[in-house]
C-alpha positions, -999 to +999 in steps of 0.1 A: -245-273+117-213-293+121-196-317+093-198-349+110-206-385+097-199-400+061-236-406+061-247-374+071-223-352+043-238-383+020-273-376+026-266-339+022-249-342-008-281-364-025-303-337-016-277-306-031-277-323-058-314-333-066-314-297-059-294-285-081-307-305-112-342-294-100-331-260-103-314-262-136-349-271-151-369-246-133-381-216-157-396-195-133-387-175-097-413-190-079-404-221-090-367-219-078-376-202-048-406-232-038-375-256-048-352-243-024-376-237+005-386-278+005-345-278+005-339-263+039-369-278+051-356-311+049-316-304+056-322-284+089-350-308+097-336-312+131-329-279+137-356-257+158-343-228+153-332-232+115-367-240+112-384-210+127-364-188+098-377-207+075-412-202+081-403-165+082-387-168+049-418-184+039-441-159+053-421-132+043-425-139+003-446-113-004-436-092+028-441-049+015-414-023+019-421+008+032-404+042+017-385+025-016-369+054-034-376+055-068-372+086-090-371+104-062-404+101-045-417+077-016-432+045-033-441+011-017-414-018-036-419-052-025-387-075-015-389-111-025-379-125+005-370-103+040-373-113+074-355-094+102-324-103+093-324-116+055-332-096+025-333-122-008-336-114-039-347-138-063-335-142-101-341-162-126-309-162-140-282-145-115-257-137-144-281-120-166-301-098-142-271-095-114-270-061-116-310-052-117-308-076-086-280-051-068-300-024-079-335-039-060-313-048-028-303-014-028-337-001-027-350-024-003-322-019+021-326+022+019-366+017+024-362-006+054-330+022+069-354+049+066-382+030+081-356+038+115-345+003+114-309-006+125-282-023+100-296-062+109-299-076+070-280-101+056-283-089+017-285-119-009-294-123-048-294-156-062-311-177-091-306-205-064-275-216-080-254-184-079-251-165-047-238-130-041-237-117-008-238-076-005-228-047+019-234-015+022-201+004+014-198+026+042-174+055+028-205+063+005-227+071+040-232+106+057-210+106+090-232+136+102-266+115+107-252+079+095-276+075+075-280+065+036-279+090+012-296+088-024-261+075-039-250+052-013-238+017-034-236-018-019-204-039-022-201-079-032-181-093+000-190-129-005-201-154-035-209-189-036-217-210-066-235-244-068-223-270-087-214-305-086-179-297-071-195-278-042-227-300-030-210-310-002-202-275+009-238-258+000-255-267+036-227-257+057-224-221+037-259-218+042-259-220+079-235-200+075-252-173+068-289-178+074-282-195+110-250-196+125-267-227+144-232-233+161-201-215+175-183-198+149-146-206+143-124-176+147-106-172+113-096-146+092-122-139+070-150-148+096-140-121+120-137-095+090-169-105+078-182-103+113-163-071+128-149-052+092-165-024+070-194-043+058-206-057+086-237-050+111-215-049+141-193-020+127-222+000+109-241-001+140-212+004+164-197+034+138-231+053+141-233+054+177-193+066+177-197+093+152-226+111+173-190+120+194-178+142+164-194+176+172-175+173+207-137+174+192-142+212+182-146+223+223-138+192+244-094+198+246-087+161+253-107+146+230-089+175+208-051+167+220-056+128+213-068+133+177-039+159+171-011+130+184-025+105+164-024+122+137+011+134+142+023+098+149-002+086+116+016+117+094+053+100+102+035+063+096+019+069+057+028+105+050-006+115+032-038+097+054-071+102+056-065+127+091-100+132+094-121+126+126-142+099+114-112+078+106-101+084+141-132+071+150-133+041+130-099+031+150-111+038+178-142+016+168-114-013+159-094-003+195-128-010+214-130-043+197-094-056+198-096-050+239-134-069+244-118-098+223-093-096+243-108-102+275-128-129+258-095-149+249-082-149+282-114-148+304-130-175+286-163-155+284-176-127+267-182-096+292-215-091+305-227-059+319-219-020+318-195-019+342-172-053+334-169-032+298-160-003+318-131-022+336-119-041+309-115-010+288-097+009+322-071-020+324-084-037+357-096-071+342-065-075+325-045-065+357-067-095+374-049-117+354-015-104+357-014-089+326+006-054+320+009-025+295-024-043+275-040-013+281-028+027+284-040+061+284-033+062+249-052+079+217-082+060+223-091+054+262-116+086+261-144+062+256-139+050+291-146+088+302-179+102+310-199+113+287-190+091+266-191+054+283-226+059+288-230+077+251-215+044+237-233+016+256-253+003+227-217-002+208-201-022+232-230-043+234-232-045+201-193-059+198-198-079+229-229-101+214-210-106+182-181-117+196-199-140+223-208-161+188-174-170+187-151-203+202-120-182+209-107-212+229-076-221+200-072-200+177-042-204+154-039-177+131-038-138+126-075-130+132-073-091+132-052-090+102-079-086+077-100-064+099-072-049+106-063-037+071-098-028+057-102-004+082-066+009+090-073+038+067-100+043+039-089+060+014-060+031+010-074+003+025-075-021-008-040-006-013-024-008+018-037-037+033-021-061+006+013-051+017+009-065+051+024-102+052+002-135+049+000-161+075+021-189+058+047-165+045+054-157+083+054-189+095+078-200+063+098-172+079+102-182+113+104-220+102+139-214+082+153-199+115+171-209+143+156-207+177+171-212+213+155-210+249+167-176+256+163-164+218+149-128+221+130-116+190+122-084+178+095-068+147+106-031+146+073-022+123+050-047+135+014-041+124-008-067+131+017-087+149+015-117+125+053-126+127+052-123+165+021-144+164+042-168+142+076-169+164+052-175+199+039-208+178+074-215+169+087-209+207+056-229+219+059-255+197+095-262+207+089-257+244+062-266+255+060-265+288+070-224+283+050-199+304+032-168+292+059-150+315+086-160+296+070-153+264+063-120+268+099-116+275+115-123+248+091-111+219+093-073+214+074-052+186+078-019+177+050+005+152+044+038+144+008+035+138-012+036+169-041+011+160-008-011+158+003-017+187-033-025+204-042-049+177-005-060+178-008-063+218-041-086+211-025-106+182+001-123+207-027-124+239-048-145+216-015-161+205-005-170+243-041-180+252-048-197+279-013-198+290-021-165+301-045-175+328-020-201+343+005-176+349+018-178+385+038-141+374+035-106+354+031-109+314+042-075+309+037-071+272+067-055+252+053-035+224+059+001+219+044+030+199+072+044+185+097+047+160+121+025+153+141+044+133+145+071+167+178+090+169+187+120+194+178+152+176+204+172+191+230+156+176+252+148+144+269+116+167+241+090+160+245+071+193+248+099+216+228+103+247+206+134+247+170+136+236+147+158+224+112+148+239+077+166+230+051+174+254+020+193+240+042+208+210+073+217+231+106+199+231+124+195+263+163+179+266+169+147+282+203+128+289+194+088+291+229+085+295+226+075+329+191+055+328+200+018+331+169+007+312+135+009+300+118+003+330+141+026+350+128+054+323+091+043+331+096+046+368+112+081+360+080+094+332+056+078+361+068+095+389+065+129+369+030+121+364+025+112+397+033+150+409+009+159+377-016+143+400-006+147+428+002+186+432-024+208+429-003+238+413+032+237+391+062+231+425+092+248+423+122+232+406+141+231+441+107+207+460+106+188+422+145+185+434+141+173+472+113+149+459+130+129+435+162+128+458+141+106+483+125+085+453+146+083+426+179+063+436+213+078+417+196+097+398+223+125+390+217+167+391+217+167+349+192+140+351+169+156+381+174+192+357+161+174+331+131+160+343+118+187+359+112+207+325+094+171+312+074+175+346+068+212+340+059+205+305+028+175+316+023+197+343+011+234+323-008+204+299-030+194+329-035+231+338-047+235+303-070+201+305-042+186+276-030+161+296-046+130+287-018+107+270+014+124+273+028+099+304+018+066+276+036+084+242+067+093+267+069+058+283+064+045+246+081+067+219+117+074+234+119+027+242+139+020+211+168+037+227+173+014+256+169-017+231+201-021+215+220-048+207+193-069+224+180-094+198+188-121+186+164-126+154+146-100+140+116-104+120+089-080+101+077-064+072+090-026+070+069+000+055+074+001+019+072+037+013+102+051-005+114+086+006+092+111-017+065+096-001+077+114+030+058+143+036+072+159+068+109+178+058+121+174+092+115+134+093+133+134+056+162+150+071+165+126+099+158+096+075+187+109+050+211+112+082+206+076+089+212+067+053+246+089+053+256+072+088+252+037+071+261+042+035+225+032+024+226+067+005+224+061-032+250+068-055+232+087-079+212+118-067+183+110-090+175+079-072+174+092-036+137+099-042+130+060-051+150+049-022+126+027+002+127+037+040+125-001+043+163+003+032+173+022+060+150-004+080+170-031+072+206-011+083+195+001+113+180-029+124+207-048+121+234-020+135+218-008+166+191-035+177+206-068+166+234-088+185+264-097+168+252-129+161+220-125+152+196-128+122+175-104+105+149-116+080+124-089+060+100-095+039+109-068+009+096-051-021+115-069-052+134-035-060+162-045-037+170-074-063+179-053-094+163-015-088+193+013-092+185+027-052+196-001-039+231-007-051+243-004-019+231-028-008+239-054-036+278-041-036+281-053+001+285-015+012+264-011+035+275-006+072+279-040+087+253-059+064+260-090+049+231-104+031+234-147+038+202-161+016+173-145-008+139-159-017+124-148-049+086-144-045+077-131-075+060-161-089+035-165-060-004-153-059-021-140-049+003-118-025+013-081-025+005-054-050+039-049-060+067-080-065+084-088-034+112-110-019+128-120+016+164-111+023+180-124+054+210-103+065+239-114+094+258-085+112+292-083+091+319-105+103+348-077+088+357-048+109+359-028+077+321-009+079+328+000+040+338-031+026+330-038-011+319-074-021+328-085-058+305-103-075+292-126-049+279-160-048+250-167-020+222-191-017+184-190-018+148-199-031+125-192-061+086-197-046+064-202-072+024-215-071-009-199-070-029-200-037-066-204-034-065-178-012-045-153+004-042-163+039-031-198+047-012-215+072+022-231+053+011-264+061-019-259+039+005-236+015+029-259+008+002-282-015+004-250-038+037-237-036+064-248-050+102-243-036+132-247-060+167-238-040+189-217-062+223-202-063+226-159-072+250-139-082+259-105-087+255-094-130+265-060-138+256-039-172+273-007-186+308+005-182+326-004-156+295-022-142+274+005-135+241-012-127+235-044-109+214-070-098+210-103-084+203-129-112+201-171-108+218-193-136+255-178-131+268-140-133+268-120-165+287-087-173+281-070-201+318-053-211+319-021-232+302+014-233+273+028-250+279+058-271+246+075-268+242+068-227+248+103-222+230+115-251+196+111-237+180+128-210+146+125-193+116+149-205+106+181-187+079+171-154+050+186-168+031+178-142+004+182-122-011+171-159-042+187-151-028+219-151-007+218-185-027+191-207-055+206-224-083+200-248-096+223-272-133+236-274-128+253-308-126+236-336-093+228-350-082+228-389-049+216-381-036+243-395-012+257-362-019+271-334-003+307-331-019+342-344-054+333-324-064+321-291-084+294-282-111+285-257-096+251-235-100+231-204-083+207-187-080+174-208-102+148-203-077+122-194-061+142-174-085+150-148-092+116-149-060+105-144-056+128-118-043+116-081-045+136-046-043+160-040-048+172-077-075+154-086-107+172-088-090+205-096-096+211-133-094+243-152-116+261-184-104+291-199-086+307-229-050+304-240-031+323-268-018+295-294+019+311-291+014+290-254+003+255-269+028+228-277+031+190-288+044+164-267+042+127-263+039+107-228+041+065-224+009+060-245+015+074-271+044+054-278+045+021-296+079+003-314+090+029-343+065+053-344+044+083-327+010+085-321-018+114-311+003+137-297-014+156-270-009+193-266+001+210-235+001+247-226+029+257-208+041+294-199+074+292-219+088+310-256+115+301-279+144+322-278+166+336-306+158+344-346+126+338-366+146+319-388+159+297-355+152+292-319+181+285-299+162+275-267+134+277-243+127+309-210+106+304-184+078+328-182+060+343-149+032+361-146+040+392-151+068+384-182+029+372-199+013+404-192+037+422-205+036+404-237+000+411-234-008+372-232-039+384-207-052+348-209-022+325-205-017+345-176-051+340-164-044+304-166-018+303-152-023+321-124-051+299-114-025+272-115+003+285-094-028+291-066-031+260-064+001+247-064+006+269-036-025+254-018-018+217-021+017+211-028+040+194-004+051+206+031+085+202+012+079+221-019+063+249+007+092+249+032+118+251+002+099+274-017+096+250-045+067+271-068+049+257-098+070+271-125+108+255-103+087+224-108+079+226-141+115+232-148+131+206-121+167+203-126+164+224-158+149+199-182+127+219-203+145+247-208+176+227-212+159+214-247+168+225-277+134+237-300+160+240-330+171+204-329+152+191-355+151+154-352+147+132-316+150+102-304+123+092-280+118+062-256+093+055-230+106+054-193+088+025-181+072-007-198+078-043-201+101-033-232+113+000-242+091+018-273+111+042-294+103+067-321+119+095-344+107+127-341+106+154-370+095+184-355+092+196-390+062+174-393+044+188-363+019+215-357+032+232-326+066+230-310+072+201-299+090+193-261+095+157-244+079+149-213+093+133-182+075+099-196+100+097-218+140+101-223+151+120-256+184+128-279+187+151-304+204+139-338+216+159-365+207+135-395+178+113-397+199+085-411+216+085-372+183+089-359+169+058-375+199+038-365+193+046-325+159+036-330+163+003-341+187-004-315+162+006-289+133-010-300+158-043-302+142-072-289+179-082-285+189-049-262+155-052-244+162-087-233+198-076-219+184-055-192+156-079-181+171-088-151+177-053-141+144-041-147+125-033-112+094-051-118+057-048-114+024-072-111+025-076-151+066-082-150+093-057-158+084-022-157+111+007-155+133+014-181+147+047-179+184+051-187+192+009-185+190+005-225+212+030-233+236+012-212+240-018-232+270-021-249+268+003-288+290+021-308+283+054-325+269+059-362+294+055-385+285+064-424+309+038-435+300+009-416+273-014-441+262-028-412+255+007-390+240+017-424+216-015-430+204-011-391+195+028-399+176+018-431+158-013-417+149+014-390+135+042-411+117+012-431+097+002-397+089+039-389+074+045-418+055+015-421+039+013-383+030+051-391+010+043-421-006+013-406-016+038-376-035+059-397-055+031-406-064+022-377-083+049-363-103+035-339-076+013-320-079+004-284-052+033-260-063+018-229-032+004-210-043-031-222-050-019-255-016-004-260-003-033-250-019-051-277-014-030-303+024-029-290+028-065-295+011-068-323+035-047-342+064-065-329+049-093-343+040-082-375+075-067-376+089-100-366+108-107-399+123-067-396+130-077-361+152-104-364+175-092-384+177-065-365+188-081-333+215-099-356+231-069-360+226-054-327+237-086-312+267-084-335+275-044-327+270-053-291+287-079-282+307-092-312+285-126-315+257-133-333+233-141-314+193-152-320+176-128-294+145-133-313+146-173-307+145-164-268+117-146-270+099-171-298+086-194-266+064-163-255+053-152-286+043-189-300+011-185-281+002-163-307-016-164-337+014-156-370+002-122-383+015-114-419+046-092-416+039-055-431+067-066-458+054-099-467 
């Protein structure tokens, strides 16, 4: 069905909307579904084939189901509607009965699977005015058989709602999905509903693929190409779902990127066995003079026997979806979303938002210069959206350019293997037809590798020798002498050529006669080196390992022959920060790079934080970009104000100079965390460590909110709005010790804070599920030491609990001298504690009964010895497994559970005879800070690493700190250099104890006022909490009851900031009145002093 005449959407929109009126007055199922059966009768009137399925819909009314599981027993259930390909079931009112609807599909998609039907079912409940469109949720299926297991769950992929805003729309979204009368259009969402995790064609496809599993454990290829993708995969993400079926589901999505491949370019979908067979070998591409599309990499083993002929039903299966499709102009970033949902499953919601939308690319590329002989390089290319967006850009411009030419001067480098095939297919579907009018080779340029490659052997970053890897052993090589990256191609190919060629391993002095004859210039060292690469593939084909190491050679080692090549350079680099590392050896070579450039932060505690997208940026624009050039990333928003990236906001990075800055933090929806778009010039000074003061530099706030994620920026720009604005550099603490980039003029705030160095974070009593406990005997209040006590794991904890800790809970008894009080974020709200929770940790208080002077670590055997038979127990169990799951880090440096607990000495560095803190919470949109008595508690009491605490000799002091803290007027100050989350600003950590305040003085009114106003909110907040029992301590909750006590405070609060203002800065100055626009939306609460 195609939108065509005014009359036609007319007469379509009279009949929607007698429908929908007819609908609205029906009471019964029946009635509804009669109603919407004379519908499609008389819209698809004309159309035979529409018209067949609705007799089957018809017929099928009261059509039984075989095998419905209920309670555990075969039953017959009857569907309301199902034909071959629709299940629908009918409501009477969608939004009251949605779920029992789910519930019914479920059952009547499970008794139809068992039946030994294949995934064919289109899965619908609607009242005929709502309709919900379901899935089965493949992660929840067994791999082993494929089938559905008792627990399996359906997801909602699509919804459409009838009303009088939509009538217009209603017959073409039913055709849609009940006919598909017409060739589809290849867009995003139509090719991820068609090809992604929900669909028939990957269901049926995956099942087919997975019958290859029981083969990895004995068939060596098979085994070599799952171990290199997942050493590649472990340097991409760190921690990954490494297990065989997700090596399976890319190959699944490498199978389908090469047929649509073929599609695009031959105009035709492939039809029989062995056309499939050729295109997935390479020779139909090679037809068309297209090169490097397709390699002996991770994934061509489906091309081998058994397997081809194993897999026949899946590559028919692909082929006859995608021979639905008009692929003849296709304009966007079709793979993308496939792309993303089924990169890696145990992340795909997460990780799939970070990769950049359509219109934000081609905003991108648009603001950028382009000339005929531009070159352009992505160095973490994905997808290839920003490729796709800079061949519309070059095409657009030039359009009598070749596909020759194109492929030239667009390059893209990744690190993930299903990358650089989708990648590959993103720009042949860019190029089109273009491709098939080629008179010359379109070589394509991307590479499987890493961009961020340096020699190994070493500390000179730009010298010459290599370390390369064949079947897990490293072999030097000097590409001092290799003019190029096809010269090293010819050089890898004519090793594997002898592979092939020579029955047995020749002797180094033949290897040495050969290549004299076919290897021009090439020098003794060089000859010496590549023999031990040869001898290397060589014993690897002996030992039937030989499979891909001639594509990861030719790929992984290209970035060295790429420098200073490019004149724009475009992308998107990974956003994982350096913890997120797993592998040691690829930290050390990541913190060399960040030495060699000066991208190192200043501050040790940071380093962790720092994102590897950091070191992107530098090395991009130091070894790959011409002197001239442009680089332009899209960036998490940390590099505007987050402490890691001071380097890079000082100007002191090695050759960087950052020319213009787009704010994107008001767009949506977008990425998971805020983001930005920095575009950097290679440094004009020959000085590689200047230092910029306070500069001024142009840019863009984008605000607007999208209907949908993915749009082109033509259609974008109706909902985005783009406001040029001028930043600057604004500093706070002493001598500027914190920046960030800020819009409406620069701002330093002058002076010192007397308590800065006061505070300190908490201990990292983590993994929480080890430490955090809940009693199972009941509890007086009384104290905890003289008995011990039956415990597990607290329930929030293990809830809480991430990978790989999750799931790893603990039950046992613990003697009470091991149980302590602390206080994370939640517990937290402005002036006051509440809840603490207790933790058991395997530490003791040092010195007198009358006073402890500090905290000692104890081990195993130290709680034996004390006879403490059960917190060793515990404990125990804990350090195993530590041991078992902790990092590759933590294992090489011998990092054990109690070094954690004690990182950097900040639990025993706390002082249990302190008896009054200060503390704040470490993150939020504004700090939370309370007084702690330790006299009022039930156990020692030790701050966690949630929180940063002080310890104060009077409580007058005490009081003071806190209300300067829990300021509105010092929590506005350090807004702007807040890092910031989805919800707005979000760490705090040590920034509000660097505005500007001076220390307690006993004879200072004003110091004295501040104190007592504090101590008066304390005590108030506490009582109220008391009251209020049964208050909400979800994160949404807290944030409730958070601002509601600011607001009931509000009175308390604003003279409070006066005086902080006033001790601050010298000025009185209204901090309340900025933040009055915000809180007007709210109801005026009586203040707890009224």
């Amino acid at each position: 069905m195609q939108k065509s005449s005014n009359n036609q959407s007319t007469f379509g929109n009279s009949l929607s909307g007698r429908l929908l009126a007819d609908l609205r007055r029906a009471n019964t199922e029946a009635a509804k579904k009669e109603r919407f059966l004379q519908y499609l009768s008389a819209v698809f009137a004309h159309d035979l084939g529409a018209q067949e399925l609705i007799a089957a819909l018809s017929l099928g009314a009261e059509r039984t189901v075989a095998n419905v599981v209920r309670g555990g027993k075969a039953s017959r259930g009857r569907a309301d509607t199902q034909t071959n390909t629709v299940i629908v079931e009918w409501e009477k009112d969608l939004s009251r009965t949605g779920e029992h609807a789910m519930e019914q599909l479920e059952e009547y998609l499970a008794g139809n699977w068992r039946s030994g039907q294949e995934y064919r079912f289109i899965l619908i409940a609607t009242d005929g005015i709502k309709w919900r469109i379901y899935a089965p949720d493949w992660s929840t299926l067994e791999m082993g058989q494929f089938s559905l297991t008792s627990n399996y769950s359906l997801r909602e992929i699509r919804k459409f709602d009838l009303t009088e805003e939509s009538l217009g729309e209603f017959p073409f979204f039913l055709d849609e999905i009940l006919f598909a009368s017409q060739p589809k259009i290849a867009t995003l969402e139509s090719i991820r509903s068609d090809f992604g995790d929900t669909s028939s064609t990957f269901i049926n496809s995956i099942s087919f693929l997975f019958d290859c599993i029981k083969d990895f454990s004995h068939h060596s290829e098979l085994q070599v190409a799952l171990d290199q993708w997942r050493k590649f995969l472990s340097v991409a993400y760190g921690r990954f779902d490494a297990s065989p079926g997700m090596f399976l589901v890319h190959t699944y999505l490498s199978i389908f990127a090469k047929l649509i491949a073929f599609s695009v370019i031959a105009e035709e979908t492939a039809r029989g066995d062995q056309r499939v067979k050729s295109i997935l070998s390479g020779k139909e591409f090679a037809k068309f003079n297209v090169e490097r599309f397709i390699e002996d990499d991770f994934f061509h083993w489906v091309n081998a026997e058994p397997y081809f002929s194993r897999l026949k039903p899946a590559f028919r299966e692909i082929n006859n979806r995608i021979g639905e499709y008009d692929l003849t102009d296709v304009r966007e970033d079709i793979l993308k979303g496939v792309y993303q949902e089924l990169v890696d499953l145990d992340t795909r919601h997460a990780l799939g938002e970070y990769y950049t939308p359509d219109w934000l690319c081609e905003k991108i590329v648009e603001e950028t210069r382009f000339t005929e002989t531009y070159r352009v390089l992505d160095p973490a290319c994905g997808s290839g959206s920003f490729l796709r967006a800079a061949i519309a850009k070059m095409r657009n411009e030039s359009p009598q350019i070749d596909a020759t030419t194109i492929s030239r001067r667009v390059v893209g480098i990744d690190i993930h293997p299903l990358s650089v095939q989708i990648a590959k297919t993103t720009i042949i579907i860019a190029m089109g037809k273009l491709i098939a009018q080629s008179n010359d080779p379109v070589t394509l340029h991307i590479y499987l590798a890493n961009s961020l490659l340096v020699p190994e052997t070493s500390a000179d970053l730009f010298e010459s020798t290599f370390k390369v890897s064949v079947d897990n052993r490293q072999y030097s090589l000097n590409v001092a002498r290799i003019a190029g990256p096809d010269e090293f191609d010819s050089l890898i190919t004519f090793c594997d050529d002898l592979v092939r060629q020579h029955e047995g391993l020749i002797a180094q002095s033949r290897f040495f006669k050969l290549a004299t004859s076919a290897l021009d210039g090439a020098t003794d060292q060089l000859k010496h080196d590549l023999y031990f690469v040869y001898r290397g593939m060589k014993e690897a084909s002996i030992n039937g390992r030989d499979s891909i190491w001639k594509f990861i050679l030719q790929n992984s080692y290209k970035p060295v022959f790429l420098r200073g090549q490019f004149d724009l350079i475009l992308g998107n680099p990974p956003w994982l920060t350096y913890a997120d590392v797993t592998n040691s050896d690829y930290q050390q070579m990541l913190m060399g790079l960040a030495d060699h450039y000066n991208v190192t932060p200043p501050k040790r505690a940071d380093i962790p934080h720092l994102e590897i997208a950091a070191i992107f940026v530098a090395h991009s624009v130091n070894y790959f970009l011409k002197p001239s050039g442009t680089l332009a990333f899209v960036l998490p928003r940390s590099f505007v104000s987050a402490s890691q990236h001071e380097n890079i906001r000082r100007g002191t990075v090695s050759s960087l100079e950052l020319k213009e800055l787009w704010d994107l933090n008001d767009v949506s929806p977008l990425f998971r965390v805020p983001s930005c778009v920095m575009f950097f010039k290679h440094s004009a000074s020959d000085n590689l460590r200047r230092r910029v003061s306070l500069p001024t530099f142009p840019g863009k706030r984008l605000e607007g909110k999208l209907p949908r994620e993915h749009l082109h920026w033509g259609n974008a720009t109706r909902f985005i709005r783009l406001e040029d604005v001028s930043w600057h550099l604004s500093t706070l603490g002493a001598s500027g010790a914190r920046s960030a980039f800020t819009v409406g003029g620069s701002t330093q705030s002058i002076g010192t804070n007397a308590y800065e160095k006061k505070f300190s974070q908490g201990a990292t009593v983590v993994p929480r599920n080890f430490f955090f406990i809940d009693l199972e005997t009941d509890y007086d209040g009384g104290g905890f030491v003289g008995r011990t006590w039956s415990v597990r794991t607290a329930t929030a904890a293990a809830r809480e609990a991430k990978a790989p800790w999750k799931n790893h809970s603990l039950t046992g008894r613990i003697e009470g001298d091991y149980i302590f009080r602390t206080a994370i974020a939640n517990n937290l709200v402005p002036f006051a504690l509440f809840s603490p929770p207790i933790v058991a940790l395997p530490i003791t208080e040092n010195g007198s009964d009358q006073e402890a002077t500090s905290f000692s670590l104890l081990n195993n055997a130290d709680l034996l010895g004390r006879r403490s038979r059960y917190a060793a127990a515990w404990f125990s169990e804990a350090e195993h497994l530590w041991d078992k799951h902790r990092t590759e880090k933590n294992r090489k440096n011998g990092i054990g559970l109690l070094r954690w607990l004690n990182w950097q000495n900040k639990l025993t560095d706390q002082n249990p005879s302190a008896r009054y803190l200060v503390i704040y919470t470490s993150s939020g949109q504004d700090a939370c800070a309370a007084v702690v008595d330790r006299q009022d508690f039930d156990a020692p009491f030790i701050a966690e690493h949630k929180t940063y605490w002080a310890e104060f000799g009077t409580r007058t002091e005490a009081d003071y700190v806190s209300a300067f803290i829990n300021s509105d007027f010092a929590n506005f100050q350090i807004k702007d250099f807040q890092s910031r989350g989805l919800f707005g600003a979000r760490d705090i950590h040590k920034l509000i104890v660097k505005v500007p305040f001076p220390r307690y003085d006993a004879s200072n009114e004003m110091h004295k006022r501040l104190s007592a106003l504090g101590r008066k909110c304390g005590q108030s907040i506490s009582t109220y909490l008391e009251k209020e029992i049964a208050h909400d301590a979800s994160a949404r909750g807290l944030g409730r009851l958070r601002a509601r006590i600011r607001e009931m405070l509000s009175g308390e609060m604003q003279e409070i900031d006066e005086i902080v203002s006033v001790l601050s800065t010298g000025r009185s100055i209204d901090a309340a009145a900025r933040r009055g626009k915000k809180r007007s939306r709210q109801p005026r609460l009586p203040g707890l002093f009224d």
